[in-house]
DSSP file (Angstrom, degrees, kcal/mol; ACC not computed):
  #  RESIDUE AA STRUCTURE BP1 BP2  ACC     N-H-->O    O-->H-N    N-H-->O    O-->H-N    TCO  KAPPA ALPHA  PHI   PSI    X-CA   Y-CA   Z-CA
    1    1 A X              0   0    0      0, 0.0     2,-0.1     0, 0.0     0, 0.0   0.000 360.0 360.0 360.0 147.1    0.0    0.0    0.0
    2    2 A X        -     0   0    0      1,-0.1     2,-0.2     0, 0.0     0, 0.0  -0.304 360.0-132.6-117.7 123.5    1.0    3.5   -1.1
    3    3 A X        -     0   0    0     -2,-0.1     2,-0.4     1,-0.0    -1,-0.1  -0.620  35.9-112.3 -81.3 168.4    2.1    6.1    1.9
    4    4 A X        -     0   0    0     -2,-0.2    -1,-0.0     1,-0.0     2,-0.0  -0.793  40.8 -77.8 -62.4 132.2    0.2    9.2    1.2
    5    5 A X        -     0   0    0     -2,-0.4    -1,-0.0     1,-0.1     3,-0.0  -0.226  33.1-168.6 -61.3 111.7    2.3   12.7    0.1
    6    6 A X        -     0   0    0      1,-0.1    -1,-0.1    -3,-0.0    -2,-0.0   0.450  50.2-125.3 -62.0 -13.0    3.9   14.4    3.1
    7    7 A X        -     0   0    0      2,-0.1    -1,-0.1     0, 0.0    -3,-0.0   0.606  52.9  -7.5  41.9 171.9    4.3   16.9    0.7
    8    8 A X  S    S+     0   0    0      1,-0.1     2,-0.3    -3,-0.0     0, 0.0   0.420  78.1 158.5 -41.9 134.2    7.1   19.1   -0.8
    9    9 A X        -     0   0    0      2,-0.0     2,-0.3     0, 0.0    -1,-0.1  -0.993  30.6-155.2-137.1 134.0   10.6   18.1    1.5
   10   10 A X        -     0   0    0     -2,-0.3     2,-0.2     1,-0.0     0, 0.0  -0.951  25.3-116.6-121.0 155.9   14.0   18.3    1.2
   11   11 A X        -     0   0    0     -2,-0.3     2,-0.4     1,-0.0    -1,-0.0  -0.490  17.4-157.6-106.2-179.6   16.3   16.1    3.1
   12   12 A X        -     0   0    0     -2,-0.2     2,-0.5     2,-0.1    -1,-0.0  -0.917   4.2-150.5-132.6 141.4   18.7   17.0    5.4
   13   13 A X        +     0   0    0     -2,-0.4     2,-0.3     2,-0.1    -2,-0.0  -0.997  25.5 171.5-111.9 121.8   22.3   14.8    6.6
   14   14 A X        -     0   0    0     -2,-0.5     2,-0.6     2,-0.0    -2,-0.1  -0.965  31.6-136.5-123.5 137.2   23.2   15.3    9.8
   15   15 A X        -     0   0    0     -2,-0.3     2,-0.2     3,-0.0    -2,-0.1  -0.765  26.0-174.2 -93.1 121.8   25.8   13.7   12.1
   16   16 A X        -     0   0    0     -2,-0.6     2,-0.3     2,-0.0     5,-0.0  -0.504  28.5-106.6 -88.8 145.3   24.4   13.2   15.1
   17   17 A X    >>  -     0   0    0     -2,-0.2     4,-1.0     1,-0.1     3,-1.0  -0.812  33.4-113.2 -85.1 161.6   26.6   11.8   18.2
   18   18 A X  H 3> S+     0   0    0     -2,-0.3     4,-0.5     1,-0.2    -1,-0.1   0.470 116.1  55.2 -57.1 -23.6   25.8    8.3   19.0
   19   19 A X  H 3> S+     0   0    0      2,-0.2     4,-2.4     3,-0.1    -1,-0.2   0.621 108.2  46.3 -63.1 -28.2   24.4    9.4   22.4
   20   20 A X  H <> S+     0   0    0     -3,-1.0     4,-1.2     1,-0.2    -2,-0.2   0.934 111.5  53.7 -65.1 -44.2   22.1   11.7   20.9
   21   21 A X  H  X S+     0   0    0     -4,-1.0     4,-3.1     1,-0.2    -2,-0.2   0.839 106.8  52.5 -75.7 -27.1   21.1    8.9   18.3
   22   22 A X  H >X S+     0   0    0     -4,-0.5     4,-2.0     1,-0.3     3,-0.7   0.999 111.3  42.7 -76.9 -64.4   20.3    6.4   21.2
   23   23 A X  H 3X S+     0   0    0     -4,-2.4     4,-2.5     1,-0.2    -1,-0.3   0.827 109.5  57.8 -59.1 -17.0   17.8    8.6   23.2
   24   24 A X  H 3X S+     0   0    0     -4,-1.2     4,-3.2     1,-0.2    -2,-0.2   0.855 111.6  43.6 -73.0 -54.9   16.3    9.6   19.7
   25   25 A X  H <X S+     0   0    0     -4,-3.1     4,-0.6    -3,-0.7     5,-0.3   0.678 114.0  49.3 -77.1 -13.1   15.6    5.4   19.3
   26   26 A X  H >X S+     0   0    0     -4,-2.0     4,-3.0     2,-0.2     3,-0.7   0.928 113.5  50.9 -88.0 -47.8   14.2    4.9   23.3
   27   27 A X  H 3X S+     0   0    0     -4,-2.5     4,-1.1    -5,-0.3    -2,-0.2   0.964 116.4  39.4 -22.3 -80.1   12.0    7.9   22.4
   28   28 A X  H 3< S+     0   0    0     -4,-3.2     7,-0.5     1,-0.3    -1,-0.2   0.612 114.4  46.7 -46.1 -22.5   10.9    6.3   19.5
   29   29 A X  H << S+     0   0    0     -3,-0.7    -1,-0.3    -4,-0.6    -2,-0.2   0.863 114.2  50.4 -95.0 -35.0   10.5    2.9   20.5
   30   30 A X  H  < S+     0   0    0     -4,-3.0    -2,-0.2    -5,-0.3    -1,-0.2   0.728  94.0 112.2 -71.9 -16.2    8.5    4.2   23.9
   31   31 A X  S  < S-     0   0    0     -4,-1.1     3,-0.2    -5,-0.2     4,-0.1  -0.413  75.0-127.7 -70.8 149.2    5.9    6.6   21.4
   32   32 A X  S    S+     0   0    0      1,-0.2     2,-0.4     2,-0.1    -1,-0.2   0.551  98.1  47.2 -59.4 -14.0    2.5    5.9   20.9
   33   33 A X  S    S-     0   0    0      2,-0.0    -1,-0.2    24,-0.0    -2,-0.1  -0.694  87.0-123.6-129.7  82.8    2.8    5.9   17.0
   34   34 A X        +     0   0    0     -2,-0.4     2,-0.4    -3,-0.2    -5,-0.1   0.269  47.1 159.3 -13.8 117.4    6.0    3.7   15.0
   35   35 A X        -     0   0    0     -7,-0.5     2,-0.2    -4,-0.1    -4,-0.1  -0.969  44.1 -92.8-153.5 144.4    7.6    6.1   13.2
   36   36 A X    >>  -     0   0    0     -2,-0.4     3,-2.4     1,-0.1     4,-0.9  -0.522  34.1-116.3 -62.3 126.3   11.2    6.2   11.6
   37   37 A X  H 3> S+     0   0    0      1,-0.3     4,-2.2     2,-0.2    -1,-0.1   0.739 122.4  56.0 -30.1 -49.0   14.0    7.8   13.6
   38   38 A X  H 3> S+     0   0    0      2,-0.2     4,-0.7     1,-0.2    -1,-0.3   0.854 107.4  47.5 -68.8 -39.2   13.8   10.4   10.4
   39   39 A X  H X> S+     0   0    0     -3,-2.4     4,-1.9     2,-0.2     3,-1.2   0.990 109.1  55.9 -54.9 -57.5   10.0   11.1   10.9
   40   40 A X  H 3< S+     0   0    0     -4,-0.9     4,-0.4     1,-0.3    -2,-0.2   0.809 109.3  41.3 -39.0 -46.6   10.6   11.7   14.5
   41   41 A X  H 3< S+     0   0    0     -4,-2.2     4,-0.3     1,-0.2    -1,-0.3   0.340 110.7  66.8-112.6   8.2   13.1   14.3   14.1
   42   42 A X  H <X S+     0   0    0     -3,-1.2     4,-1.9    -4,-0.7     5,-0.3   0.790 107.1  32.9  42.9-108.7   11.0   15.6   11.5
   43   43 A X  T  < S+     0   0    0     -4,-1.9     4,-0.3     2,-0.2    -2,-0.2   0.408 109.2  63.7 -61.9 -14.2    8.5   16.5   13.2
   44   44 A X  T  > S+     0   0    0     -4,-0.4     4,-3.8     2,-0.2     5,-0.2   0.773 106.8  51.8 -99.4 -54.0   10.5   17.5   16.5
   45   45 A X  H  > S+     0   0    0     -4,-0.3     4,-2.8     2,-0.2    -2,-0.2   0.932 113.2  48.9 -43.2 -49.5   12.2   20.4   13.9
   46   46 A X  H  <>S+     0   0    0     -4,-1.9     5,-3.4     2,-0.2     4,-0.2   0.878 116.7  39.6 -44.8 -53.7    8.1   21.5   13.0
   47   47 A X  H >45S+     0   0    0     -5,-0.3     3,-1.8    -4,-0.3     5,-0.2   0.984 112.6  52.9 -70.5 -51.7    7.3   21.7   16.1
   48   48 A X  H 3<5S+     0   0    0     -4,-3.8    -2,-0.2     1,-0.2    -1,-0.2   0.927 112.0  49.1 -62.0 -29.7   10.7   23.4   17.4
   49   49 A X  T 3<5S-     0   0    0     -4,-2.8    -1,-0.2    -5,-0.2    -2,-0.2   0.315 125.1-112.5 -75.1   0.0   10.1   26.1   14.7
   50   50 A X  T < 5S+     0   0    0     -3,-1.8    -3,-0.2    -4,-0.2     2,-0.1   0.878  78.0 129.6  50.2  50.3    6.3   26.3   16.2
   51   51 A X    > < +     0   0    0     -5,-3.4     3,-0.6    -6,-0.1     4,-0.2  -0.760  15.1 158.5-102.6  74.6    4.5   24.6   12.5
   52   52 A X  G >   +     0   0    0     -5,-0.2     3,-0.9     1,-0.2    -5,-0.1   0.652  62.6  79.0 -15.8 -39.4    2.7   22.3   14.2
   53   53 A X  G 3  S+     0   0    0      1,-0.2    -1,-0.2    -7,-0.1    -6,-0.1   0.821  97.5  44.9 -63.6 -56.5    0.8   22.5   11.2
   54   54 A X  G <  S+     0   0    0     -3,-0.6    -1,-0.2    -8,-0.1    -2,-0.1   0.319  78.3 107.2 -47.6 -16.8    3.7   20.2    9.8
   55   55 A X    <   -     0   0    0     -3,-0.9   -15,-0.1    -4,-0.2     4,-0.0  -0.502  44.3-175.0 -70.6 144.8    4.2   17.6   12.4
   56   56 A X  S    S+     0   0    0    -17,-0.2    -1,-0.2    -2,-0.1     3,-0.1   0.580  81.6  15.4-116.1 -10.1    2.7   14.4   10.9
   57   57 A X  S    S+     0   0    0      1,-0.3     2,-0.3   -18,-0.2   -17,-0.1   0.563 114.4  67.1-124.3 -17.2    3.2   12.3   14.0
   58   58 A X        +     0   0    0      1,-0.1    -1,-0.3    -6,-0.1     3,-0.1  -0.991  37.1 173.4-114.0 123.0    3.9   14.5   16.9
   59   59 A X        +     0   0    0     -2,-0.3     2,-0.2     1,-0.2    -1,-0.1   0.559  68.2  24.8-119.3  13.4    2.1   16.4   18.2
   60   60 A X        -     0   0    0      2,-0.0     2,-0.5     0, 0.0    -1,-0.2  -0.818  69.4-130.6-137.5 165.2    3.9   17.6   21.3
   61   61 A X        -     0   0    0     -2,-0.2     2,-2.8    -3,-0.1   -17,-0.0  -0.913  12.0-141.7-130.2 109.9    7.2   17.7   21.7
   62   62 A X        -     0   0    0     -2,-0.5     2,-2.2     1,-0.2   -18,-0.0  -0.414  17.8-173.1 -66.3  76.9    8.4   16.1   25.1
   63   63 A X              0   0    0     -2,-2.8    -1,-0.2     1,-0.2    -2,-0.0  -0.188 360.0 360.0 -53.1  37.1   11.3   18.5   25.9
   64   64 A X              0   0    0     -2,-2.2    -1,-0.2     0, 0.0    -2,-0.1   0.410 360.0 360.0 -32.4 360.0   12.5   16.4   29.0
């Protein structure tokens, strides 16, 4: 089945450190919704830049 258009994105590389990347996966694995490490952080960018409007899986952003 077909994902449905997130619409217009560009991607982004960024080297993360390996501590960063790990809470980024506990996050992920502990969220109500599966979503790829690259969705997550995604949507954590939307949110920090206050588009909500963008987020497609978060829709608060736990700032622990």
């Amino acid at each position: 089945m077909a994902m449905a258009s997130k619409g217009p994105r560009t991607a982004v590389m960024a080297r993360i450190p390996d501590e960063v990347h790990a809470i980024l996966q506990d996050r992920r694995r502990r969220s109500e919704t599966a979503m790829p490490v690259s969705q997550m952080v995604s949507d954590i960018l939307a949110l920090y830049v206050h588009r909500p409007d963008l987020a497609v899986n978060l829709k608060e952003w736990d700032q622990e």
